[in-house]
C-alpha positions in Angstrom: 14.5 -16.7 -3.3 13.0 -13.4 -4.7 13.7 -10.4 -2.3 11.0 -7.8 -2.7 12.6 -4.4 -0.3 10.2 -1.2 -0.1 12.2 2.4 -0.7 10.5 5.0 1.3 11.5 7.2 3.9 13.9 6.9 6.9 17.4 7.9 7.3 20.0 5.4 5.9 17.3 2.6 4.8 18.4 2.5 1.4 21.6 1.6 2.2 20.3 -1.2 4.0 17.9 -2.2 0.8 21.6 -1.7 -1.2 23.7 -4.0 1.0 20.5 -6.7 1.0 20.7 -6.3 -2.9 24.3 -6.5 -3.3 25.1 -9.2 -0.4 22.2 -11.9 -1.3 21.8 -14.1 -4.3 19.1 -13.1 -5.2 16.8 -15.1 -8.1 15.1 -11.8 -8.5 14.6 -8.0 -6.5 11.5 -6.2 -7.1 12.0 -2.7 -5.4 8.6 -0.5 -5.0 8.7 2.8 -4.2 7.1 6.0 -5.2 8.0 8.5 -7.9 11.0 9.5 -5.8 12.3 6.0 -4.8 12.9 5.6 -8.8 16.0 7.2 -8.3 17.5 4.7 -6.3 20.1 2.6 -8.3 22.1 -0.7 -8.1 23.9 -2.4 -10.6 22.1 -5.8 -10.2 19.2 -6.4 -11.9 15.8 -5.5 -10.3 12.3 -4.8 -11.4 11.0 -1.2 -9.9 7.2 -1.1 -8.9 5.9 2.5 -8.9 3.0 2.8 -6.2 1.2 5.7 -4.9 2.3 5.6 -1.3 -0.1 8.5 -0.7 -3.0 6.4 -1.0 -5.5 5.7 1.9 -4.0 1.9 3.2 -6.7 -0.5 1.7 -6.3 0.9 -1.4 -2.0 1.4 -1.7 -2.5 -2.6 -0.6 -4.9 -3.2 -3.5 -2.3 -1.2 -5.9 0.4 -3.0 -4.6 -1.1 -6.8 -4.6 -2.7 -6.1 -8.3 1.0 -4.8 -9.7 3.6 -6.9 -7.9 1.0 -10.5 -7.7 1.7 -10.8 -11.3 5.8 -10.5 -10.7 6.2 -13.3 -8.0 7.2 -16.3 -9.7 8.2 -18.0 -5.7 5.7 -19.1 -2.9 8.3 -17.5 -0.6 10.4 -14.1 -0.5 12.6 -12.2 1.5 10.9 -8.7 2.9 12.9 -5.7 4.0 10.9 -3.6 5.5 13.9 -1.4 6.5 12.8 1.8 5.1 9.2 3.3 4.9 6.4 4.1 7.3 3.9 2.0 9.6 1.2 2.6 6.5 3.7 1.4 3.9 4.5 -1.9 6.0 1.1 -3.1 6.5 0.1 -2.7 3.2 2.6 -4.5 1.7 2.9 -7.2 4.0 -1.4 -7.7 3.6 -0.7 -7.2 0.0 2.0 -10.3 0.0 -0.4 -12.6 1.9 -3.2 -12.1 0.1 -1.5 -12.7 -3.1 -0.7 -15.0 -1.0 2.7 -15.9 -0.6 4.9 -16.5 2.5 7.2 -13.5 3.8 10.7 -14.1 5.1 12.1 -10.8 6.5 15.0 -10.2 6.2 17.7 -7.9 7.1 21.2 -6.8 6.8 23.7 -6.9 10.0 27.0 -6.9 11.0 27.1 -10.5 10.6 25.4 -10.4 6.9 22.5 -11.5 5.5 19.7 -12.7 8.0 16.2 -14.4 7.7 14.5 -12.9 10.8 
């Protein structure tokens, strides 16, 4: 399964987006982020997505399902939603089932990976 994470805002969340990457077998991890999440690293392969996050919300979900539509090779991935803003969330998650595709969130805990 693909995991597609967003890196935005919020204290700790990309340490969470870090632990999804590194814990799950992933077939692929598409990060997106704006011009300040590109400096998030990992050491497993991923595909970064720059997106203006600044954008009114019908249009960062029309950015978002025109540049990461063409990356999603699945009809299912894993979505963490761990970091970013109420804005970010719903225009991503409209973007993914519009494309459409089917969203598994998923999330990091104590007891590892879980599909939520």
């Amino acid at each position: 399964m693909e995991l597609v994470a967003l890196l935005s805002s919020g204290k700790g969340s990309w340490a969470q987006v870090a632990g999804l990457i590194n814990r799950g077998e992933w077939e692929k991890v598409i990060l997106l982020g704006d011009s300040f999440a590109e400096k998030f690293t990992t050491d497993k392969p991923h595909e970064f997505i720059k997106v203006d996050t600044s954008k009114l919300l019908v249009d960062l979900k029309q950015e978002i399902m025109e540049k990461l539509g063409k990356k999603i090779e699945g009809v299912e991935v894993a979505l963490s939603i761990a970091s970013g803003e109420g804005k970010e969330h719903m225009a991503l998650i409209s973007a993914l089932l519009s494309i459409p595709v089917g969203v598994r969130f998923t999330a990091l805990t104590k007891e590892g990976i879980v599909f939520l």
